[in-house]
N, C-alpha and C positions, 0 to 999 in steps of 0.2 A: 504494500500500500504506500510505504515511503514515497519509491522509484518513482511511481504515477503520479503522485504529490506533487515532488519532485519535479518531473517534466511538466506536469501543468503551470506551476510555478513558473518555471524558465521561457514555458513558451509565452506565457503572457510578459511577463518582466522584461524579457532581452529580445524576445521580438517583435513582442505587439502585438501577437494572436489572442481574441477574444475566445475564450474557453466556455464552453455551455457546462454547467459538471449539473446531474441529476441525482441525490444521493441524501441518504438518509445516517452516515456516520456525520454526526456533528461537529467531532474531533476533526476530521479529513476535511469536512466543509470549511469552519473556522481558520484552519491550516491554510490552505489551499486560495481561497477563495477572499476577496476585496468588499463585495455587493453578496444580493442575497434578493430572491423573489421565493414567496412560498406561496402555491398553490393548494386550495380545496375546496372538491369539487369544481374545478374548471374554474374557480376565481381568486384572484391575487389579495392574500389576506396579510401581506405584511412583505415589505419589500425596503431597502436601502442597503447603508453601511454595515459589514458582517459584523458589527459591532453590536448592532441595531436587534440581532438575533437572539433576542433573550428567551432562558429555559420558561418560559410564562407560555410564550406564543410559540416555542414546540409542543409543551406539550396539551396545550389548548387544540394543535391542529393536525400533530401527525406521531404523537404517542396512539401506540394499540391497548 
C-alpha cells in the first residue's frame, strides 16, 4: 500500500497529474490525498481540504 501511496504522491507533486483515488482506508486517503469529495447515495455530502475530513462525517456516511 506504501508503493501506491507512494506513486500517487509523486505523480501529483513532481508532475502535475491529477489522481482520482476511490477508497475507503482513511489512513491511505489522508496520506495520499490534498482534497476530498465524499459521496452518498449519488450526492456530495462533504467535500474540501483533507483536512476538512473529520471522523464525524465518516462515520455519519460511510461506517457499516
Amino acid at each position: 500500500m506504501q508503493q501506491i501511496e507512494g506513486t500517487i504522491v509523486t505523480l501529483n507533486e513532481k508532475k502535475g497529474i491529477m489522481v482520482i483515488v476511490v477508497e475507503q482506508n482513511l489512513t491511505f486517503v489522508r496520506n495520499a490525498c490534498h482534497s476530498f469529495s465524499m459521496l452518498d447515495s449519488g450526492r456530495v455530502v462533504g467535500d474540501g481540504d483533507i483536512s476538512q475530513l473529520s471522523d464525524e462525517l465518516v462515520r455519519k456516511h460511510i461506517t457499516i
